[in-house]
N, C-alpha and C positions, 0 to 999 in steps of 0.2 A: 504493500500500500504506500509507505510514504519513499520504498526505491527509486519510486519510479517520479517521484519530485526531485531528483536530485541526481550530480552529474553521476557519469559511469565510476568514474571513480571514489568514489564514496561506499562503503561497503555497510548495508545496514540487512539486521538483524531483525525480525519479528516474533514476537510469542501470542498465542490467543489463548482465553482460559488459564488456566493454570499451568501451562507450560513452565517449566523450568522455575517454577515457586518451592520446589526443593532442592533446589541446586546446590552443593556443598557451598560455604561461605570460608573466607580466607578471617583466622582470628581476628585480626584490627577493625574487618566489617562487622563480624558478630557481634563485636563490642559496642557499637553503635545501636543493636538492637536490644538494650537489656529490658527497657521500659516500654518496645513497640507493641503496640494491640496486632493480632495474627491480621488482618488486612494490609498493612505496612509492613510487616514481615515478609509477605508472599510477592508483595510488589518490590520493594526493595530487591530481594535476592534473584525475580524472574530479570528483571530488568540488568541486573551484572551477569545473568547468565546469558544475556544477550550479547551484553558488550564484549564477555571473554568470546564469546563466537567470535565477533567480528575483530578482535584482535588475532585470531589464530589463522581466517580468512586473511588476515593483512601478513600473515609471516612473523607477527610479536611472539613472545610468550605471554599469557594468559599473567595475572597479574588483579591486588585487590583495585578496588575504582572505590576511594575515598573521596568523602565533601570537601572539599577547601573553601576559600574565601566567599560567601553568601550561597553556599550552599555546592556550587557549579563541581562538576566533578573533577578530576583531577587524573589528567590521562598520560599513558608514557611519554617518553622524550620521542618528539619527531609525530607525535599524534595528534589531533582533533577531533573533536567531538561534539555530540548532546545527547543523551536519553528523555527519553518519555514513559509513563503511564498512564492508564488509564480504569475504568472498570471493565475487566476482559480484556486489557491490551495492554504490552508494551516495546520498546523498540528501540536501538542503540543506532547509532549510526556513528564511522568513525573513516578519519580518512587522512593521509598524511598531509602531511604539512607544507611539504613541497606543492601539494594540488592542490589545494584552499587554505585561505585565509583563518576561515574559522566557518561554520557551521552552526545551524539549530534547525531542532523539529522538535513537533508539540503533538498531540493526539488529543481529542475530549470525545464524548460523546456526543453522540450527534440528538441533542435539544435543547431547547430553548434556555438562556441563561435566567438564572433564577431574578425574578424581580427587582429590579434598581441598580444591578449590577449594569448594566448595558452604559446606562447613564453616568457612572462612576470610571470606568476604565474609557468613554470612546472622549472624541471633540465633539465637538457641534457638528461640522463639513460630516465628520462621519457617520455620527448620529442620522443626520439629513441622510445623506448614502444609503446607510443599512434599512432606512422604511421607505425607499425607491427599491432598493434590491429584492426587500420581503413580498414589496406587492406585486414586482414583476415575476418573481422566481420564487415561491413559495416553498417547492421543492426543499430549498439551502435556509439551513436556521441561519442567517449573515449575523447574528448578532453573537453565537458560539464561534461562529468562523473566525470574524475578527477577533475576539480575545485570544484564539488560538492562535493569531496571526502575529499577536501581539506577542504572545510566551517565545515563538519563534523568532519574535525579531532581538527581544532581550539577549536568548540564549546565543544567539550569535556576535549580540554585541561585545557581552561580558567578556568573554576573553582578548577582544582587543584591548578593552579600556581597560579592567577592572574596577568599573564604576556601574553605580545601579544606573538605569534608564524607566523613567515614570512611565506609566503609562500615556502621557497626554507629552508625551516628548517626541513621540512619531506618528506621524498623520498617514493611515493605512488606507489607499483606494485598491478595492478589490475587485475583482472583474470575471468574468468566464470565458473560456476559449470560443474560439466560434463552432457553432454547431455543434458546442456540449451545455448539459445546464449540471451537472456536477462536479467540473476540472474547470481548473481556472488558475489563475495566478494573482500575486498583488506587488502594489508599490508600497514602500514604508519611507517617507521624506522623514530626513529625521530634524528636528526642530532647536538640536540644540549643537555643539560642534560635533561632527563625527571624527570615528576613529584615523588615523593614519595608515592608510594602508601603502607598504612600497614610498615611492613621491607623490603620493596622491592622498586629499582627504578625502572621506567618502562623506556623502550628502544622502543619500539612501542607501536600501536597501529590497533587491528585486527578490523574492520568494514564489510558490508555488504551493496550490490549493488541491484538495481530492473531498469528496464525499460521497463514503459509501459503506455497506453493511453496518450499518448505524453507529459509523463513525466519522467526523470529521479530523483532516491530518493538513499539517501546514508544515513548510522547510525553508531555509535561506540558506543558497552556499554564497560565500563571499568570497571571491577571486582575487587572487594576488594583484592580475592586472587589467 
């Protein structure tokens, strides 16, 4: 689902159900769950048994994926990444460093975000957007889209900066491919300086949209150049 938002190079990993929610855990992660309720235990450990997939697919050795600074995981030397979950889903995606910049992808399910929330995380422009999107394309919940669009645009940020990005610091236009009404992609203008990438500042960021099997999945790869 979300491979297929993001270049060939990028190597991602999926679990559904309970896949890989007993997957042996490396000491220094188990430690991190002494006080987890079994829900975050099963998401937790499916989600790194994704990621050692997809390091083993890259030629790494397998290895634990601890939080570092605001939570972002902390991947080997010469890697990049993001993980996701969800209920029923989750998914690593991981890709050297020589081929991107940095990375994110998000997953939620696919329905409507719970009340007041929509008006808390969008702008105005986007607010305006997402009730032109809903009544043209009903199909797409655009108000889960965008939050999700938004987890992915953070997740990619963070590791260039190492600074939080608000929600209302990137102005997200979302769109559909032609001739689908569940694939799509978006822009993220970012509102406040962006990272430095290479000789270049970046001023956005270009991502890619999916909805399906009642879930929605968003990604940004961020290119060197």
């Amino acid at each position: 689902m979300i491979e297929e938002l993001l270049p060939r190079t990028v190597v991602v990993v999926e679990a559904y159900g309970d896949d890989g929610a007993d997957a042996p855990l490396y000491p220094e992660e188990a430690a991190l769950l002494t006080r987890a309720v079994p829900k975050r235990r099963r998401e937790f450990t499916a989600v790194r048994s994704c990621a050692r997939r997809a390091m083993r697919k890259l030629g790494v050795p397998a290895r634990p994926v601890l939080p570092g600074e605001r939570g972002a995981p902390v991947w080997p030397d010469g890697l990049t990444g993001s993980m996701t979950h969800c209920e029923g889903y989750c998914a690593a995606a991981l890709v050297r460093t020589a081929d991107l910049a940095s990375l994110g992808i998000d997953a939620e399910t696919h329905g409507p975000l719970p009340e007041g929330v929509l008006a808390s995380v969008s702008l105005p422009g986007e607010a305006a957007r997402i009730g032109r999107l809903s009544a043209e394309r009903p199909a797409v919940h655009w108000d889960r889209l965008l939050f999700s669009a938004k987890e992915s645009v953070y997740k990619a940020w963070f590791p260039l900066t190492g600074e939080w990005l608000d929600f209302h610091e990137a102005d997200i236009d979302l769109f559909t491919d032609p001739g689908e009404r569940t694939r799509g992609g978006f822009r993220a203008a970012l509102l406040v300086p962006g990272p430095r990438v290479g000789d270049r500042r970046l001023d956005h960021f270009d991502g890619r949209w999916t909805a399906e099997g009642g879930l929605v999945a968003t990604a940004v790869a961020v290119p060197h150049g």
